[in-house]
Backbone as CSV, one residue per row, in Angstrom:
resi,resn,N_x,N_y,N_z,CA_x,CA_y,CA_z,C_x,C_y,C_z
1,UNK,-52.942,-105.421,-31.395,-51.833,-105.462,-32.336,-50.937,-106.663,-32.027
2,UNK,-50.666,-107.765,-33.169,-49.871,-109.029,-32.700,-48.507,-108.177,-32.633
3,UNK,-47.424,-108.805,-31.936,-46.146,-108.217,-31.538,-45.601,-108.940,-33.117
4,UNK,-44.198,-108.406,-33.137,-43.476,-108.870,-34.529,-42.307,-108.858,-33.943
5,UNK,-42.016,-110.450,-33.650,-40.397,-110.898,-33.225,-39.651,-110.826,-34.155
6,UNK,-38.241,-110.561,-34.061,-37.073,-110.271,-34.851,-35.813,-110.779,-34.066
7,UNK,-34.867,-111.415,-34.943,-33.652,-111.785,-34.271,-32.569,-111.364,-35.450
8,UNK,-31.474,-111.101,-34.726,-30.612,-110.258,-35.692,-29.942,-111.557,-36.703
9,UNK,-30.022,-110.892,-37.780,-29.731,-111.356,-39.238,-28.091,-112.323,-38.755
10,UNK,-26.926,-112.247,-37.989,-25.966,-112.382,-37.608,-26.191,-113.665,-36.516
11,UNK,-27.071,-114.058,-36.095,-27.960,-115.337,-35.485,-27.607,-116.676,-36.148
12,UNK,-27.086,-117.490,-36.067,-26.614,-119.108,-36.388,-28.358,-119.312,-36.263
13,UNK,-27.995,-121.169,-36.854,-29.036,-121.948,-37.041,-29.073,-122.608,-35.243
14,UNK,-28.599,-122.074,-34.479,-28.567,-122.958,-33.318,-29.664,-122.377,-32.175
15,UNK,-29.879,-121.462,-32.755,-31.033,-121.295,-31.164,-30.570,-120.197,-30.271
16,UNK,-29.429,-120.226,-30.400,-28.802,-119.282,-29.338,-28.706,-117.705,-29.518
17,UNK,-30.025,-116.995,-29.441,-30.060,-115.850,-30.233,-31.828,-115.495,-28.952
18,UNK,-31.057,-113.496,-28.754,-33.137,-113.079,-28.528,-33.126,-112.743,-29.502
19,UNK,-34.474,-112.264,-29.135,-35.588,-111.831,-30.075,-36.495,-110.951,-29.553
20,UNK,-36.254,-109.701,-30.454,-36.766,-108.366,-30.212,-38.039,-108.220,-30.399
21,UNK,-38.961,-107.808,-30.058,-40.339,-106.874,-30.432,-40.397,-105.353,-29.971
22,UNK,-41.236,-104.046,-30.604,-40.682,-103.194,-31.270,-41.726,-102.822,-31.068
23,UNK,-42.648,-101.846,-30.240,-43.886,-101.291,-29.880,-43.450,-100.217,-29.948
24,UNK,-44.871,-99.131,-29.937,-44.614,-97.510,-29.747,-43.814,-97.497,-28.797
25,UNK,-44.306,-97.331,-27.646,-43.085,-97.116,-26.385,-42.012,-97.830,-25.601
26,UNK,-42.180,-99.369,-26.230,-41.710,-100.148,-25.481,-40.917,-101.348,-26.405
27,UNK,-39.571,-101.714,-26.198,-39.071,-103.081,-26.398,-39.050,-104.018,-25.636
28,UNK,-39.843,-105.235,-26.299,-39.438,-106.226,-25.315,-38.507,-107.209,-26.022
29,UNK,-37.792,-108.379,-24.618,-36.712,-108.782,-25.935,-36.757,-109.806,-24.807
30,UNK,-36.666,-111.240,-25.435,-37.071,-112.397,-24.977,-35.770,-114.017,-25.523
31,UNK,-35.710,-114.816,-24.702,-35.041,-116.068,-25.103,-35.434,-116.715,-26.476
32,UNK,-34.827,-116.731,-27.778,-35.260,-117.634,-28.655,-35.818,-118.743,-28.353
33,UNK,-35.100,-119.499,-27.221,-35.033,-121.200,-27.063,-36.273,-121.247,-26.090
34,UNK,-36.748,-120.102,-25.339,-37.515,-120.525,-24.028,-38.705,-118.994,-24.787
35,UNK,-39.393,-119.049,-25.558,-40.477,-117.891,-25.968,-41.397,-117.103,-24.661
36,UNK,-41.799,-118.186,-24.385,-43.090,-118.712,-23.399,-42.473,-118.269,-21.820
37,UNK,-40.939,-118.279,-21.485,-40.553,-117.985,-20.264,-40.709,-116.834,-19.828
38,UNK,-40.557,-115.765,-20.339,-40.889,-114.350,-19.612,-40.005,-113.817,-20.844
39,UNK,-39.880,-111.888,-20.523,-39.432,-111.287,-21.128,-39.344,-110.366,-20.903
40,UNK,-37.889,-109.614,-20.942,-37.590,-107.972,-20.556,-38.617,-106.901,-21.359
41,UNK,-38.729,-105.989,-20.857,-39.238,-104.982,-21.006,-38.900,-103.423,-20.685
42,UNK,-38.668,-102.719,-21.776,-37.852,-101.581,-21.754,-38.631,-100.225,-22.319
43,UNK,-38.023,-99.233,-21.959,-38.285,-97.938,-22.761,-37.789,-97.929,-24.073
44,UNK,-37.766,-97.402,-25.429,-37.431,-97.160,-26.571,-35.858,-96.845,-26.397
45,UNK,-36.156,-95.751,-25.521,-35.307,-94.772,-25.009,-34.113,-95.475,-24.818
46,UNK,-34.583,-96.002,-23.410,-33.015,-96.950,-22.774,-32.555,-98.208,-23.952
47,UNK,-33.478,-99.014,-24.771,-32.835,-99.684,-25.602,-32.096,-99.231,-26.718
48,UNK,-32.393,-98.609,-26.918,-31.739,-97.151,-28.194,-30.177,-97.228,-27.247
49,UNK,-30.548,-96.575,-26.244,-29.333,-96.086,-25.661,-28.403,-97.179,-25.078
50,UNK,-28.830,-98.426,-24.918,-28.158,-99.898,-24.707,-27.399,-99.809,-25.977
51,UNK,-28.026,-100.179,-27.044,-27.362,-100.631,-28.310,-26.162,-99.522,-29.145
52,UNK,-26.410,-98.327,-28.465,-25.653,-97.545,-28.550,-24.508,-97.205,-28.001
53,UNK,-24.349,-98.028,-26.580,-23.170,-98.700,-25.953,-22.988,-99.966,-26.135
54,UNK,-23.808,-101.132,-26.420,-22.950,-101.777,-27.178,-22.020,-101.812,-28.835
55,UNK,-22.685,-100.702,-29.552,-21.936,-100.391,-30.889,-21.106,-99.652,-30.664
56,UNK,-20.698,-98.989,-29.880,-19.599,-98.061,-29.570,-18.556,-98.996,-28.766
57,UNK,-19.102,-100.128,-28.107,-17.862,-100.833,-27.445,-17.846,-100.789,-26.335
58,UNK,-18.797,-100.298,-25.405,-18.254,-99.995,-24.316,-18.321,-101.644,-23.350
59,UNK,-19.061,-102.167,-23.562,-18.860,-103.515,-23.181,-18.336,-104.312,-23.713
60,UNK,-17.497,-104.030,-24.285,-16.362,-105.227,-24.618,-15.048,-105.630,-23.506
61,UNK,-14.615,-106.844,-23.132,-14.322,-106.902,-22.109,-11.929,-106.391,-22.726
């Protein structure tokens, strides 16, 4: 199965943006500017639950 990168719609023309992929069990989420360098790798679970503290705020400084 090829992966299907995504970068959020809210992303400038500059590069400075990841980019998500979206498997049964797993997100990985990688440097726009550097593809080829490596890339995190997560549970559904914990990224769900990341983005769910960042929409709630909790990392805002």
């Amino acid at each position: 199965m090829t992966e299907v990168w995504r970068k959020s719609t809210r992303s400038g023309s500059n590069g400075n943006c990841v980019e998500v992929a979206v498997s049964t069990g797993e997100v990985d989420v990688r440097d726009s500017k550097a593809p080829r360098e490596g890339r995190l790798r997560v549970s559904r679970e914990r990224w769900w639950s990341f983005l769910d503290a960042v929409t709630s705020g909790r990392y805002e400084g």
